[in-house]
C-alpha atoms as one frame of an Amber mdcrd trajectory, in Angstrom:
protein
  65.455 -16.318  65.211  62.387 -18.720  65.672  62.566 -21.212  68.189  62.317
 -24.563  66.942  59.820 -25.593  69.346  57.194 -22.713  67.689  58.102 -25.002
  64.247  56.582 -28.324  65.703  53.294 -29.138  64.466  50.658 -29.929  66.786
  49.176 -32.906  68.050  47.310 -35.138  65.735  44.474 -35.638  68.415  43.939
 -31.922  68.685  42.855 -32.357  64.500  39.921 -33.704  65.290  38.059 -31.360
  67.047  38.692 -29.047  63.592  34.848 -28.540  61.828  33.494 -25.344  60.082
  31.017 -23.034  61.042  28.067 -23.880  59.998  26.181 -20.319  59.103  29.428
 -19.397  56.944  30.234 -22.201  55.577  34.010 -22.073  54.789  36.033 -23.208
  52.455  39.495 -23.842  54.352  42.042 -26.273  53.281  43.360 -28.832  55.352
  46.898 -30.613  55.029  47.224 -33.891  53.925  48.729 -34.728  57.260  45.109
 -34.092  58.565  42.760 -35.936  56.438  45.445 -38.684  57.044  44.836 -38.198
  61.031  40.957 -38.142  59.925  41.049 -40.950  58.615  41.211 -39.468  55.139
  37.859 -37.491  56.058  38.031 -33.793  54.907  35.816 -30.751  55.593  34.811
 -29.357  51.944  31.659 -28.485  52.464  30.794 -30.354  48.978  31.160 -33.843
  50.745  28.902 -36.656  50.097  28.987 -36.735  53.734  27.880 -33.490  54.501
  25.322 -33.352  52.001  23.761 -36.771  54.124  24.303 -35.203  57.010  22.182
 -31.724  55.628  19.792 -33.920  53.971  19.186 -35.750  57.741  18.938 -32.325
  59.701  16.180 -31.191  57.943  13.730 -34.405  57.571  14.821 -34.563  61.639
  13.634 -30.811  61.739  16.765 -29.839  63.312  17.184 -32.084  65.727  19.246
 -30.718  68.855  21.315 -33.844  68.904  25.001 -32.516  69.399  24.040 -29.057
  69.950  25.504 -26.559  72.350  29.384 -27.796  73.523  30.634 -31.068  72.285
  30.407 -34.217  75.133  34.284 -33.536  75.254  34.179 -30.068  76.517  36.007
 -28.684  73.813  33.550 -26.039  72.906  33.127 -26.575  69.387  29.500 -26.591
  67.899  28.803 -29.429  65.661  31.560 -31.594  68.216  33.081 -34.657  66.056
  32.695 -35.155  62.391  31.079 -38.690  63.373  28.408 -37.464  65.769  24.924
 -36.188  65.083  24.835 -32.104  65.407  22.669 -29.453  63.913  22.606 -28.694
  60.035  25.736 -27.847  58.983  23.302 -25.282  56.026  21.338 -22.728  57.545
  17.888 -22.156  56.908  18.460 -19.196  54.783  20.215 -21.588  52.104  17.282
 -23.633  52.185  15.106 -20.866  51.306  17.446 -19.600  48.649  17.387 -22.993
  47.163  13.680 -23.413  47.256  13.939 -20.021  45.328  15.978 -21.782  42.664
  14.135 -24.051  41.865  12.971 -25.027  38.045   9.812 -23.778  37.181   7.608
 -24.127  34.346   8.065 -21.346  31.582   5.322 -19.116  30.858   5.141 -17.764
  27.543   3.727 -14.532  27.488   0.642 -13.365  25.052   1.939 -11.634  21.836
   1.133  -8.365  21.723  -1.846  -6.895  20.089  -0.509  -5.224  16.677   1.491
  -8.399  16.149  -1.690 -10.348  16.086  -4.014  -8.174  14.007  -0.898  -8.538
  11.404  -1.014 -12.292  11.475  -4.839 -12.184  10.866  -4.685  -9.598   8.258
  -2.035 -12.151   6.058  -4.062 -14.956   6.554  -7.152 -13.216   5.612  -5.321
 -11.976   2.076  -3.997 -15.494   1.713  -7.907 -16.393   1.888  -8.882 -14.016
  -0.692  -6.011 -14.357  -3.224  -6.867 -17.883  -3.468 -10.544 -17.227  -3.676
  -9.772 -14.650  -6.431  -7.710 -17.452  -8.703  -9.410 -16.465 -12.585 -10.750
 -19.977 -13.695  -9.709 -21.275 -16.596 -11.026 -20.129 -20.048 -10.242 -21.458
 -23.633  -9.072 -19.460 -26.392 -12.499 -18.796 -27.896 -12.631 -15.839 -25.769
 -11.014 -14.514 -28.236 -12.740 -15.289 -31.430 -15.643 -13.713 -32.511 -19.599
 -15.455 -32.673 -20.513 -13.073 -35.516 -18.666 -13.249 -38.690 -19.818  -9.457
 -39.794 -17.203  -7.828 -41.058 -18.548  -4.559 -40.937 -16.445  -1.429 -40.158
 -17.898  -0.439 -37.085 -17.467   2.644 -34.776 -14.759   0.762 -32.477 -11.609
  -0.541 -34.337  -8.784  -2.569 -32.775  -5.705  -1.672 -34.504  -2.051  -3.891
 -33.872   1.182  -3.509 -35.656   4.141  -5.748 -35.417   7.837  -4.590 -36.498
  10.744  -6.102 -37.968  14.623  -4.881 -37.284  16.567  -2.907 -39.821  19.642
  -0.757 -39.306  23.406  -2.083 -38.582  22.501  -4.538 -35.406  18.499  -4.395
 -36.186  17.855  -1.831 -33.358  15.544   0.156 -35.190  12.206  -0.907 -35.851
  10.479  -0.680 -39.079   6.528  -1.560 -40.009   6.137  -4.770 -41.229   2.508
  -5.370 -40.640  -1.023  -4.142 -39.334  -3.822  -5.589 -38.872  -7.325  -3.939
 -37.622 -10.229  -5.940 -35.856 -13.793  -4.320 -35.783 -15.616  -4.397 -32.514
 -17.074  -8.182 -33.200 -13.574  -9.415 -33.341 -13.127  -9.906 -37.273 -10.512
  -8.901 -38.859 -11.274  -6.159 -41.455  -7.563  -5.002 -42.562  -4.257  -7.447
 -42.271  -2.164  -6.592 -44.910   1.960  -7.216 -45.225   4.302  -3.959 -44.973
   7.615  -3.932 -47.452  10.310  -2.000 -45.498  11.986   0.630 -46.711  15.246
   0.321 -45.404  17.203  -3.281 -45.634  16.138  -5.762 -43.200  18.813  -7.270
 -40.788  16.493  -8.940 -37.973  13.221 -10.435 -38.718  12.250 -10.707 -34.804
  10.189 -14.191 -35.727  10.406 -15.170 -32.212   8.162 -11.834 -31.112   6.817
 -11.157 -34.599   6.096 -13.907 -36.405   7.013 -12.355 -39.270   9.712 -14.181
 -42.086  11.101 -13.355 -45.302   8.479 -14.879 -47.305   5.624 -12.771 -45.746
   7.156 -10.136 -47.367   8.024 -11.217 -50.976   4.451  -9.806 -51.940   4.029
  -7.159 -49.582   2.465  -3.573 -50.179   4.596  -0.635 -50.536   3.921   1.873
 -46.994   2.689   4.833 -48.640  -0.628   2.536 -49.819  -0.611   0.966 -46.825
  -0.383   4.446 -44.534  -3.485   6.225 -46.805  -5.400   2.812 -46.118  -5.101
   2.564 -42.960  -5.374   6.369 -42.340  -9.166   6.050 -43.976 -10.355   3.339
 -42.180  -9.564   4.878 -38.190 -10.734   8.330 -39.523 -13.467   9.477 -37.164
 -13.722   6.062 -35.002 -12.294   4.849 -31.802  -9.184   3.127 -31.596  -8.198
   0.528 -28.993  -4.866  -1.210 -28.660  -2.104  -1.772 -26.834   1.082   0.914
 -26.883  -0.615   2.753 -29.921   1.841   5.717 -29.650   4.235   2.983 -31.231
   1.934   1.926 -33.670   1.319   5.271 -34.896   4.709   6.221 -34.896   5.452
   3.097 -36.928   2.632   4.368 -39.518   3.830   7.953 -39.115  -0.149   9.057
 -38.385  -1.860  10.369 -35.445  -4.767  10.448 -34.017  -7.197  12.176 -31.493
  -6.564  11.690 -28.004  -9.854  12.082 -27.334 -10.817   8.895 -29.979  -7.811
   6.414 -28.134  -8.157   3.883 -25.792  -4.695   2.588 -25.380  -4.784  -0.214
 -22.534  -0.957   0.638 -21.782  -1.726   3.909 -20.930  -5.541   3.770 -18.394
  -4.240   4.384 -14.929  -5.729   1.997 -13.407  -4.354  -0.524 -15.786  -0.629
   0.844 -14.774   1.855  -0.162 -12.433   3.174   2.487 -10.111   4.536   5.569
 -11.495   2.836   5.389 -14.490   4.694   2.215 -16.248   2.698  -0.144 -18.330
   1.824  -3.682 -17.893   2.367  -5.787 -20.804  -0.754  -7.287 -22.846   0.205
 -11.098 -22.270  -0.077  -9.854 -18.279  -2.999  -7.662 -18.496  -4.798 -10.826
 -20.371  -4.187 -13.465 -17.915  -5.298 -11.132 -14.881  -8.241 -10.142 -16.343
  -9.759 -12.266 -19.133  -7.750 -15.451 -17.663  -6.496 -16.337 -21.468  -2.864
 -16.963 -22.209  -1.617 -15.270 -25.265   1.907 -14.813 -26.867   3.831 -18.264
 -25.464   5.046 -18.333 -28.532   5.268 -16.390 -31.672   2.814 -13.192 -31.456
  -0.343 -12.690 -33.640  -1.238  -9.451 -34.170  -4.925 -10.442 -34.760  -4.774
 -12.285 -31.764  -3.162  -9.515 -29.584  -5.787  -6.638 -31.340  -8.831  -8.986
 -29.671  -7.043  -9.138 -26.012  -7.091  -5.389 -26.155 -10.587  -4.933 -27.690
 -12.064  -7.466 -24.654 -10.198  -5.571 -21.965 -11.489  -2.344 -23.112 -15.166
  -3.823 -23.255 -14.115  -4.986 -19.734 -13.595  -1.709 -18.736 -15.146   0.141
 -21.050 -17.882   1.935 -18.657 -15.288   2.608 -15.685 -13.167   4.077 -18.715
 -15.628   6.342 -20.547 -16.593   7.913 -17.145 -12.929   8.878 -16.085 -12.618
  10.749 -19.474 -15.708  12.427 -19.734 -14.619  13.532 -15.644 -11.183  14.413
 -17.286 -12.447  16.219 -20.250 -14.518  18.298 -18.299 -11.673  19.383 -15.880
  -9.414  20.525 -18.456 -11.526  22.125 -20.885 -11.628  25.553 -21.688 -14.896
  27.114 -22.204 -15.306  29.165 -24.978 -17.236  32.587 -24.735 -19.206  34.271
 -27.589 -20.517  37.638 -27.791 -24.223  37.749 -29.462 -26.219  40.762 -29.164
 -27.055  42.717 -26.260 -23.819  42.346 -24.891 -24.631  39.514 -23.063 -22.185
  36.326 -23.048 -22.914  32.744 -23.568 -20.344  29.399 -22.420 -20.312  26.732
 -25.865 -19.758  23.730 -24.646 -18.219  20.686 -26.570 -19.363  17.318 -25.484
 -16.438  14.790 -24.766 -16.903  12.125 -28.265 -17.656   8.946 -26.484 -17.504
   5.427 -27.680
């Protein structure tokens, strides 16, 4: 059993000599009974007191005010809460604070590749809108001479009309061949041979009464097969033109604009004509219904465009592939015949 006397509290005067250390700086509760006897004082060491009393110590430079034992003799350090005594924070928290302290944020250099990229975009900005194709009206496209001559460069366009259950298949409906000045020396009106079920006007401009008077396609295939004998032929997607006309021709006598590499996109897909126009003659051409007339010129221009870039690739080509032939004369000796590439 505890003795009641160990139970008793003890004395309220003896409270006041309780403080806390000041290089630890301790948290320690204290009973209500002795912030009451403190005269509701209390020892957090948050305290608006405290912090006046820190705040003094070190504009005083730690004065020694209080220091050592109290006045009382009771051997505590800092004495009574209402006296002066040393700094109840220790230098080291003073340091640590300084430490702490907001500072202004320093923004570090980008690094190198990160800039060079920047550059590099803002320099292609620069050119693509230095590159912008002026504008250009649509006599581009029509011709200063009116010769109508059949000249060694031919411009050849077909446009097709849909026959078949849903009008997926495509049959001839017309052709029309330009000469090199841009004059049309062939447009004549294909009848189909099979029944029509989509007249495509929207793409082909083509309608039903185009095609009341229209030539049969056998007249129209011999025609057409005369005129391109022996000549160039430029276009756009001529392996469905001929195909439509059921002809071929030379490789070596085509200049399809849908199929010059550097015309293409990558792997070898086409650009359309309307695209291949605006990049490089800056002329719009089928907003609306197409012309073949009008699309025959776009591809004649572009191949003028390009025309000495484009010869040179397929005389470089020809050469490459071609097999030389060897002939025997006599003396036993051999000779190399060489064909020279047909050039436009």
């Amino acid at each position: 059993l505890v003795s009641p006397v160990c139970m008793e509290s003890p004395p309220i005067e003896d409270l006041s000599a309780v403080t806390v250390k000041s290089g630890t700086q301790s948290r320690g509760k204290v009973s209500k009974r002795a912030r009451g006897a403190l005269g509701g004082e209390t020892l957090n060491p948050t305290s608006k007191k405290r912090r006046k009393l820190t705040a003094a110590a070190a504009a005083g430079g730690g004065s020694s005010a209080g220091a050592g034992s109290g006045a009382d003799g009771t051997g505590t350090r800092g004495g009574d809460r209402g006296s002066a005594g040393p700094p109840l924070v220790g230098s080291n928290w003073q340091r640590l604070k300084a430490n702490f302290s907001p500072r202004e944020v320093v923004k570090t250099p980008p690094p190198r590749w990160v800039v060079e990229r920047e550059n590099k975009k803002a320099a292609t900005k620069q050119r693509q809108k230095q590159k912008k194709v002026p504008a250009v009206s649509m006599d581009i496209l029509c011709s200063k001479s009116k010769s109508d001559d059949i000249t060694r460069i031919l411009a050849l366009d077909c446009e097709m009309v849909g026959v078949g259950a849903h009008g997926e298949l495509s049959s001839l409906a017309r052709v029309t061949i330009v000469n090199s000045y841009g004059n049309v020396v062939y447009d004549k009106y294909v009848g189909a041979q099979e029944t029509i079920t989509d007249y495509r006007t929207k793409f082909s401009g083509i309608r039903r009464k185009d095609l009341e008077d229209a030539l049969p396609f056998s007249v129209v295939q011999k025609e057409v097969a005369a005129l391109l004998s022996n000549r160039v032929v430029v276009g756009h997607g001529l392996k469905n033109d001929f195909a439509a006309l059921l002809l071929s021709h030379p490789f070596a006598l085509t200049r399809d604009t849908a199929r010059y590499r550097p015309l293409q996109r990558a792997k070898g897909r086409p650009h359309g004509l309307k695209y291949l126009t605006k990049s490089l003659l800056g002329v719009t051409i089928q907003s609306g219904e197409h012309d073949s007339a009008e699309d025959a010129r776009a591809a004649l221009l572009i191949y003028k465009k390009l025309k000495k870039e484009w010869e040179l690739a397929l005389q470089v080509r020809y050469k490459k592939k071609k097999k030389k032939k060897k002939k025997l004369v006599p003396g036993g000796s051999e000779l190399e015949s060489e064909v020279d590439f047909p050039t436009a």
